[in-house]
C-alpha positions in Angstrom: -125.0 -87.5 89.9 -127.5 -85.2 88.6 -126.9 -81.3 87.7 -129.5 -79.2 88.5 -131.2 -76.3 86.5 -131.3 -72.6 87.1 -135.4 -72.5 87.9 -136.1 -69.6 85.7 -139.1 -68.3 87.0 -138.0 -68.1 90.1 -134.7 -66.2 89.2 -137.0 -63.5 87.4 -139.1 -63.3 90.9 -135.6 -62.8 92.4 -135.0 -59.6 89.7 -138.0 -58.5 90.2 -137.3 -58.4 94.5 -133.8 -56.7 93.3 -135.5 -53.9 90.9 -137.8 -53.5 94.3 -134.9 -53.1 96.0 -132.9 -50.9 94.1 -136.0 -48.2 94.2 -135.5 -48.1 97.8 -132.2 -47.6 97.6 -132.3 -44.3 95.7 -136.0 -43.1 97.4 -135.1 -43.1 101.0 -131.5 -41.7 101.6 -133.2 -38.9 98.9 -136.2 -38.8 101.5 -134.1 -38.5 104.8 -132.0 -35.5 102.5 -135.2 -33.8 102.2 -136.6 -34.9 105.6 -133.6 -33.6 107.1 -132.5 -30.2 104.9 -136.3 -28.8 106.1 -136.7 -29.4 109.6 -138.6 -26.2 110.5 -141.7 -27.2 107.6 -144.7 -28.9 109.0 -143.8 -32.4 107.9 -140.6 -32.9 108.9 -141.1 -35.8 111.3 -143.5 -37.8 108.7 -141.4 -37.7 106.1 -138.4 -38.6 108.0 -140.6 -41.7 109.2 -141.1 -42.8 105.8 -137.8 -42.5 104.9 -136.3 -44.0 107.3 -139.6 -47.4 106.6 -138.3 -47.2 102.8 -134.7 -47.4 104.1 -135.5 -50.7 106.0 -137.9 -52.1 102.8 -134.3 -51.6 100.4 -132.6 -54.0 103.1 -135.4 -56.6 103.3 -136.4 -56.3 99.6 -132.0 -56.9 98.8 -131.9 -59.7 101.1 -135.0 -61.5 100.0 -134.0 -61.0 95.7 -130.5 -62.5 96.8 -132.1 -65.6 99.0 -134.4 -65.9 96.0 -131.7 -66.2 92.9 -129.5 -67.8 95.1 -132.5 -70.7 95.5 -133.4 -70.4 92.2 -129.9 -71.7 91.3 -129.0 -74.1 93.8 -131.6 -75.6 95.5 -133.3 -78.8 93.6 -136.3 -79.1 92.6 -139.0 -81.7 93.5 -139.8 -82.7 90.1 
């Protein structure tokens, strides 16, 4: 039975998707905050769109950096 390898360069893509991820996560709930404390300024509506864009990115970028480090440790490689 063979053991298989953590593929390194796929874990640090994996990071990489995390740190992504983790950016999100701090810039749109601060985004909405702002979006939502001035709703009588001129921008109101597009910044609460791209908060609420940036919001859905830091759940696709978390789930992708998971999927990836979690393939990048379990899934054997072809070579």
């Amino acid at each position: 039975m063979e053991t298989s390898k953590t593929d390194k360069n796929l874990l640090v893509k994996g990071l990489k998707t995390m740190a992504i991820s983790l950016g999100c996560m701090f810039l749109g709930p601060t985004l909405y905050y702002i979006a939502l404390t001035n709703k009588e300024k001129p921008l109101y509506i597009p910044i609460l769109i791209i908060a609420i864009i940036v919001c859905v990115l830091a759940i696709f970028f978390a789930f992708k950096g998971i999927n990836t480090i979690l393939d990048s440790m379990f899934k054997k490689s072809n070579s």
